[in-house]
C-alpha positions as CSV (number, residue, x, y, z in Angstrom):
1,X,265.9,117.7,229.2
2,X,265.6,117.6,225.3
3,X,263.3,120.0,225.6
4,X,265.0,122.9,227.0
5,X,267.8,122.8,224.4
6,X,265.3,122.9,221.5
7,X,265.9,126.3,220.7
8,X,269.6,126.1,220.3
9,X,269.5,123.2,218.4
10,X,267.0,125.0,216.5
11,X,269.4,128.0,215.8
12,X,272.9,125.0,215.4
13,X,270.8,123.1,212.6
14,X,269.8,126.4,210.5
15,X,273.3,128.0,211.1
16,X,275.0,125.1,209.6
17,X,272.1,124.8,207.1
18,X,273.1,128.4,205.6
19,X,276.9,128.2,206.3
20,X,277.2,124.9,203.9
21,X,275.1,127.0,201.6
22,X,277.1,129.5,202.1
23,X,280.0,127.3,201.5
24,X,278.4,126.0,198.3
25,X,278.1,129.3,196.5
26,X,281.9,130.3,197.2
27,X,282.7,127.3,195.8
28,X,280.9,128.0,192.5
29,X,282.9,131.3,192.1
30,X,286.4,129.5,192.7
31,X,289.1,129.4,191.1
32,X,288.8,133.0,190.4
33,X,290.5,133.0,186.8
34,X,288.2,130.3,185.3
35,X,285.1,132.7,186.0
36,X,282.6,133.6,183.6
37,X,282.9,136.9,181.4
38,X,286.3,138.5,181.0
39,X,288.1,137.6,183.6
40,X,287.9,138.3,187.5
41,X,287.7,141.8,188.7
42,X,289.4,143.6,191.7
43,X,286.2,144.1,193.2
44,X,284.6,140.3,192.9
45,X,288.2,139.1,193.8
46,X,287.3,141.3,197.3
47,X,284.0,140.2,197.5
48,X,284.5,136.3,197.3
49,X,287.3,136.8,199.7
50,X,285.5,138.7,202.4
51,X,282.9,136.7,202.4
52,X,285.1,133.4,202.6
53,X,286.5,135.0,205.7
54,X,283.0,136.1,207.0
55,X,281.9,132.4,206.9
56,X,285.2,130.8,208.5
57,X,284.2,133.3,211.3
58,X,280.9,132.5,211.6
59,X,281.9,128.8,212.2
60,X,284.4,129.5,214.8
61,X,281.7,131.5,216.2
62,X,279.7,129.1,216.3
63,X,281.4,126.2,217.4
64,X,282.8,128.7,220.5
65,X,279.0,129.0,221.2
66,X,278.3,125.2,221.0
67,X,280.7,124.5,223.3
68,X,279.6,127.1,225.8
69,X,275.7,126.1,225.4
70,X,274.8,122.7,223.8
71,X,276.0,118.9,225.1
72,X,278.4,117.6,222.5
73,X,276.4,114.4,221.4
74,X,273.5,116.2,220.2
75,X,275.5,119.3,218.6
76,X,277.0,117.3,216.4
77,X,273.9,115.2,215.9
78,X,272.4,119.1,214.9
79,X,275.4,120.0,212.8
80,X,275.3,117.2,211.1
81,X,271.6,117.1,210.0
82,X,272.5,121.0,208.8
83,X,275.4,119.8,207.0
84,X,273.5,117.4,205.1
85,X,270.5,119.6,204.4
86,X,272.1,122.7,203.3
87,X,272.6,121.1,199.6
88,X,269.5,120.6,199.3
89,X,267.9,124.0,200.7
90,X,270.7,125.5,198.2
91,X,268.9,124.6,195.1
92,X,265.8,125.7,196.0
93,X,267.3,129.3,195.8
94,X,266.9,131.0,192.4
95,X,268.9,131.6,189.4
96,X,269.9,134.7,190.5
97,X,271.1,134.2,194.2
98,X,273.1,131.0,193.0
99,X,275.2,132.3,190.1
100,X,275.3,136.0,191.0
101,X,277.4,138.3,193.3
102,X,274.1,139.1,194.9
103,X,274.1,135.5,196.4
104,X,277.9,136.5,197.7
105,X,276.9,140.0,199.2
106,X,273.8,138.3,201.0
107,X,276.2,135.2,202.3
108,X,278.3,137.8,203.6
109,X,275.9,139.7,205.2
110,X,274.4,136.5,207.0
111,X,277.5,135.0,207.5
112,X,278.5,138.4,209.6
113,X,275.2,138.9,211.4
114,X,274.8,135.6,212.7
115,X,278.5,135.3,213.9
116,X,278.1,139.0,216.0
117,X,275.2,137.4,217.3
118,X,276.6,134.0,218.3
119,X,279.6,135.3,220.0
120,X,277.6,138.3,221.8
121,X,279.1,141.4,220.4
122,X,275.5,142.5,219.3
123,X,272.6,141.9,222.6
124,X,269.6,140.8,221.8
């Protein structure tokens, strides 16, 4: 019975593994007029906002597909173990990914692809 659920916990665990990275890195670029440099641009006051609404998405997405496919018990049991991982994976990434847009544009990128492909707009 485990067994045949493997795969979507699989996918649950390394969703919520990248969403509380992704969640991690937006906070490091909040509150927007405390940023580093000169003060916040139009275009990075976009970016960190599209990409804060690209993750909320992705978790509705996902939960709307947990409760369609997985038993309850051992989602959260999944989300959980992603929750408490995704700190940890986070500063593995480098320098670059952490403190730079670049970090924000692939979040957002991530965050939109694996939501379209939870909730079934894009067939695999």
């Amino acid at each position: 019975m485990f067994v045949q659920h493997l795969p979507a916990l699989a996918t649950l665990f390394g969703t919520a593994v990248l969403l509380t990275m992704g969640i991690i890195l937006l906070a490091g670029f909040l509150p927007m007029n405390v940023s580093k440099g000169d003060g916040a641009s139009i275009a990075m006051t976009v970016l960190v906002c599209a990409t804060g609404i690209a993750i909320a998405a992705c978790i509705i997405s996902l939960l709307v597909w947990c409760i369609n496919t997985l038993p309850i018990s051992w989602s959260i049991i999944a989300a959980g173990l992603g929750l408490l991982t995704g700190p940890l994976v986070f500063q593995l990434l480098p320098h670059s990914m952490r403190d730079q847009p670049l970090g924000l544009v692939c979040t957002l990128g991530l965050s939109l692809t694996i939501g379209f492909l939870l909730h079934g707009v894009v067939p695999v």
